[in-house]
N, C-alpha and C positions, 0 to 999 in steps of 0.2 A: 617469362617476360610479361611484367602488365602491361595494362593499356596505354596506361601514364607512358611508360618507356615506347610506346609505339605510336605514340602522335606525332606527326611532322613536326610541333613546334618544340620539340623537345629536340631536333636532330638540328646538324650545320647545313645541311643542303635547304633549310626554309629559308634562310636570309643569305645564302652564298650569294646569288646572283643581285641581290641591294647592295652587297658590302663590293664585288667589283664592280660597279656602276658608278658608287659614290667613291670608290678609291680613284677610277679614271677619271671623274670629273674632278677632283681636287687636283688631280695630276696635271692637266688641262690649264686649270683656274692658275695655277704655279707659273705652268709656262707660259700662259698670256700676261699674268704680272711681271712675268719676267724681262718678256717679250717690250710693253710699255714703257718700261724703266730703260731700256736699251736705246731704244725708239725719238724717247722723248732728250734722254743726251747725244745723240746724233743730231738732232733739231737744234738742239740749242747750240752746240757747235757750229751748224753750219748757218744758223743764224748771225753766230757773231760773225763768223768770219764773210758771212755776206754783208755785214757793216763797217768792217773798213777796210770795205774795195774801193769804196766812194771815196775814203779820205788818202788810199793811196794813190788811186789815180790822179787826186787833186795836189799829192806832192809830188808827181810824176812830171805831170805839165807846170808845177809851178818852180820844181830847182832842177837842173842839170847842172851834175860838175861831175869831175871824174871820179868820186868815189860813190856816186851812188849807179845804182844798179842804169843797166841803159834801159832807153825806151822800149825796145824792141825785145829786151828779157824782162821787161813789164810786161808787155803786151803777152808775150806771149804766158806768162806767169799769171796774169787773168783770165785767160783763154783757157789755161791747162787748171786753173780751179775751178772753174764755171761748169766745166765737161766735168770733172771730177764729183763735184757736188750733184749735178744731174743727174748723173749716172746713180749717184745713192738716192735723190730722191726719186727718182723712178722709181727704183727698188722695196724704195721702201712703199710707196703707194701702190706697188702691188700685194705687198705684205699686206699691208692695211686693210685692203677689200677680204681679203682671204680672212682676216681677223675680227672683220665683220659677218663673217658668215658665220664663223666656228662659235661666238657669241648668239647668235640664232640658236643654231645647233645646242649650245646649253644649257639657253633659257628652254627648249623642248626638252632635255633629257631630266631635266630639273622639275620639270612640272609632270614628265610621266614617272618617274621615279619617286615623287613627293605623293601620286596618287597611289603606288604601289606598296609605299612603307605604311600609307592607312590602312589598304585594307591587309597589310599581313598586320599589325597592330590590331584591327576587329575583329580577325581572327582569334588573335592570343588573347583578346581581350576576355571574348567569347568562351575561349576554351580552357584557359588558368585558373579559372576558380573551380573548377572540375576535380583541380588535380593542386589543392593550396598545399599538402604537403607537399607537391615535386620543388625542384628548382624554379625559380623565377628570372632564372637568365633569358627564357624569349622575350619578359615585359622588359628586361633592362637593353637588351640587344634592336628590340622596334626603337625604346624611347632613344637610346645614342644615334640611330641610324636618324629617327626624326628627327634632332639636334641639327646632326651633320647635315640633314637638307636645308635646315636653315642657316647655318653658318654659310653654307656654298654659294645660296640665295643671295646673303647679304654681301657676299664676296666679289659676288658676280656684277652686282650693282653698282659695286664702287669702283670696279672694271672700264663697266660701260659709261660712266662717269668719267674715269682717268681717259676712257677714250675720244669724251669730246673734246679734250681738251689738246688731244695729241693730235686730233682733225682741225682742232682754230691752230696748234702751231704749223701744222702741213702747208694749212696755207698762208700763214706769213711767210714760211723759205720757198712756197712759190713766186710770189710776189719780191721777193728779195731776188730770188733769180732774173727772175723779169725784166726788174728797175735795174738791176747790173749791166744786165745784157744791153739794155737800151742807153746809158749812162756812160759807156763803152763806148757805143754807136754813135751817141750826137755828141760827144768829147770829137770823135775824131773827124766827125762834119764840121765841127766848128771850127776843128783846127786846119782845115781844108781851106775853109771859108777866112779864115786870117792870113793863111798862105793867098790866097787868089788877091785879097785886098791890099796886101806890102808890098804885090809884084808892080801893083797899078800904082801905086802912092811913090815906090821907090822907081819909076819907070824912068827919071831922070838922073838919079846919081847910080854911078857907078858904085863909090862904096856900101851907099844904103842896099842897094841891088844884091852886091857879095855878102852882106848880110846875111838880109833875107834869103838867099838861095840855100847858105849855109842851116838855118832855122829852119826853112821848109823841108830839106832833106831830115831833119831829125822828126820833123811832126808827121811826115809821109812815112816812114816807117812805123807809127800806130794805126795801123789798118784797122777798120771796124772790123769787132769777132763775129763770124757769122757762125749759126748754130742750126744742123737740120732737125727737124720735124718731130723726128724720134727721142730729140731730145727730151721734148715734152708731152710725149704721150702719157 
């Protein structure tokens, strides 16, 4: 056996542990695009439909007749999307923090990996002309490897990139949640506050009175949603 045949850079074990490095980080870089892309149409879903809570509530208190839905399965049909939506963005702002970390995580592994394929590349740099008949697969196997750290680099980039933008929509559907919730709340103060005012206005007629008694009962059944704590952690 020559020499040639006995140099590490001629064997698979000098660049094994670069090529799984850089296969887990691509691996990684896949699952956060993936991740994003999930992300950002859950957002947008639940954006819309945080925009017309406000025009259904506003046809809620403005037509009652018997074929639309009652107040009370409004009510509670707001309630039960509000929870619902909560519940995934919670969810998902826990994701979020986690997916700010593992992005740390492989801007580090990226830059100790990117130091690693140089110096096995000054290595073979050093050591292939030694040996200009052998193969030239370790200069071709550094320079792919060097590629691929840059291809992951610029991968990564436009990751963290797609991720501010998933963080400006997080908190638009906070804020949608918010305005809902409160939108909810002074709808049904108000309608409190027009009950209390027909009872005084209508305090001499009788028919006006059975009216308004009749009207109250339908507005007192939109209780304001109350939501605990945990909602919005």
């Amino acid at each position: 056996m020559s020499l040639a045949e006995d140099h590490e850079i001629f064997h698979e074990p000098f660049f094994r542990s670069l090529v799984v490095l850089i296969t887990e980080i691509i691996d990684s870089l896949n699952c956060l695009e993936k991740w994003i892309s999930e992300r950002s149409a859950f957002l947008e879903e639940a954006d819309e439909i945080l925009k017309d809570i406000p025009i259904e509530v506003q046809r809620a208190l403005e037509s009652h007749n018997d074929e639309s839905m009652s107040i009370e399965a409004l009510r509670q049909h707001f309630e039960d999307t509000l929870v619902g939506i909560t519940k995934g963005y919670n969810k998902h702002k826990q994701q979020l923090r986690d997916r700010h970390r593992e992005i740390l995580t492989l801007r580090r592994q990226l830059v100790v990996l990117g130091r690693r394929q140089e110096g096995k590349l000054s290595i073979v740099m050093a050591t292939l002309p030694k040996y200009f008949w052998k193969s030239s697969d370790p200069m071709r196997q550094a320079l792919e490897i060097g590629d691929a750290v840059k291809k992951c680099k610029r991968k990564l980039a436009r990751q963290a990139d797609n991720m501010k933008s998933v963080e400006g929509f997080t908190r638009v559907v906070e804020a949608g949640i918010w305005n809902c919730r409160q939108l909810l709340r002074r709808r049904t103060v108000d309608e409190a506050d027009d009950e209390l005012e027909g009872k005084a206005d209508d305090r001499d007629s009788p028919l006006k009175k059975e009216e308004g008694n009749k009207q109250g009962m339908d507005r007192r059944v939109l209780a304001p949603v109350e939501f605990t704590s945990d909602h919005f952690v």
